[in-house]
C-alpha positions in Angstrom: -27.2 -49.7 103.8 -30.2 -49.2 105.9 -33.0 -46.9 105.5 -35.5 -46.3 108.4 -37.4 -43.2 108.2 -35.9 -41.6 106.0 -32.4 -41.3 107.6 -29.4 -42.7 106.2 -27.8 -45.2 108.4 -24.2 -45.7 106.6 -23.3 -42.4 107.7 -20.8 -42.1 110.9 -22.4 -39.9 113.3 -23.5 -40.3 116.6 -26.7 -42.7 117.3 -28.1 -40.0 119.4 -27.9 -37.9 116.6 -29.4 -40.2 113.9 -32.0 -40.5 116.5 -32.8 -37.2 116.9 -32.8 -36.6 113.1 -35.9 -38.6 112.6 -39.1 -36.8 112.5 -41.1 -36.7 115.9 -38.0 -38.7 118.3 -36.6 -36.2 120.4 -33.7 -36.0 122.8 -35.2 -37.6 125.3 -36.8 -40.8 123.0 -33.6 -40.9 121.6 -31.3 -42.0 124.8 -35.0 -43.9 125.7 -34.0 -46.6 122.6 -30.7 -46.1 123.8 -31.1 -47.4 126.9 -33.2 -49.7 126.0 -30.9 -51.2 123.3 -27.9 -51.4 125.9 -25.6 -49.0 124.2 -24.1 -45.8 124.7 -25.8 -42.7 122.9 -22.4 -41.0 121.7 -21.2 -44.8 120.2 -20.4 -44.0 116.1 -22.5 -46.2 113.9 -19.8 -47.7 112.7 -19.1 -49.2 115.6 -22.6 -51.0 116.3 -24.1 -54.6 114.9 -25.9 -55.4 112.4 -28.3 -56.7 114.8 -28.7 -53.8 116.8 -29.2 -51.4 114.0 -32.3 -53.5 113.0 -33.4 -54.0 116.4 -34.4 -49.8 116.7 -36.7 -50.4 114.1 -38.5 -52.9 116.4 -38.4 -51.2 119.6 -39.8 -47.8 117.6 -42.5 -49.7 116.6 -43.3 -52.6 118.7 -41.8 -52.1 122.3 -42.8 -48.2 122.8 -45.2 -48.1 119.6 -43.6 -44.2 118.4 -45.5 -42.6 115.7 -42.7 -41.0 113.7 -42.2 -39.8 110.0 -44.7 -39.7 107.6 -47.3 -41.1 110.2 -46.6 -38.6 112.9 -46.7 -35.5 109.7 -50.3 -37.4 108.1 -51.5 -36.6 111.8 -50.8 -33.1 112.3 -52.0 -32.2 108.6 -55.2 -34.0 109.2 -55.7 -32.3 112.9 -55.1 -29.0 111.0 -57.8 -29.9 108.6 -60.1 -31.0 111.2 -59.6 -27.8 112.4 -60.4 -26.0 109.3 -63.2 -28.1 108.4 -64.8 -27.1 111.5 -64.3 -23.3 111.2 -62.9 -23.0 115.0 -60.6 -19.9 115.6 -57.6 -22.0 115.2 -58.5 -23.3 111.9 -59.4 -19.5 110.8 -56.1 -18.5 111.6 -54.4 -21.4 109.8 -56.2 -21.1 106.4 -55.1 -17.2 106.6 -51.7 -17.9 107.6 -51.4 -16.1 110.6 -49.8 -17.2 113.5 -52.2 -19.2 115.9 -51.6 -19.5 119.3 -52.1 -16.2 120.4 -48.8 -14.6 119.4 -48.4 -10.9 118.8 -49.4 -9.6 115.0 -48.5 -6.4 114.9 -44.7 -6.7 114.3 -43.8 -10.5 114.5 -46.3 -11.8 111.9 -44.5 -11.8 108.8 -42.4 -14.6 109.3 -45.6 -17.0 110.0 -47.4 -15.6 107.0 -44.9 -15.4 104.1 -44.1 -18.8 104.2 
């Protein structure tokens, strides 16, 4: 069994799907290592190599240099602090928990600040 990022690879799903699960590969990444691998997208996992399922790890990293997971998540939360830290608007609105990019308040707010 093979762990990368956090996403079970003994499962049979799609690869486009597994793809897509991890945090910060999209759609379009996702048929990019595709490609890029030589395989179809919709191919089960069951039905790849060995070789190829350790290969994404080295064309995440090395050929297109991603940031996914736990890097891409340390990023934002340190942006967000940045922002804080610095008392901008932004940073105002996310220490009160309110939404920040200029969204309406005065009947769609609770879902952003209850969390």
């Amino acid at each position: 069994m093979l762990i990368l990022a956090n996403v079970d690879w003994s499962s049979n799903k799609k690869l486009i799907n597994l793809l897509k699960n991890i945090f910060g590969l999209g759609y379009h990444r996702a048929n990019l290592i595709c490609s890029s691998l030589g395989v179809d997208p919709n191919i089960k996992l069951k039905d790849l190599k060995k070789e190829d399922i350790q290969s994404i790890n080295s064309i995440i990293d090395l050929k297109y240099k991603f940031v996914i997971d736990m890097d891409l998540k340390k990023n934002v939360y340190d942006n967000i602090q940045l922002l804080k830290n610095i008392k901008s608007y932004k940073g105002v609105r996310h220490t009160y928990k309110l939404p920040v990019n200029g969204q309406r308040t005065h009947t769609n707010a609770k879902t952003q600040r209850w969390k």
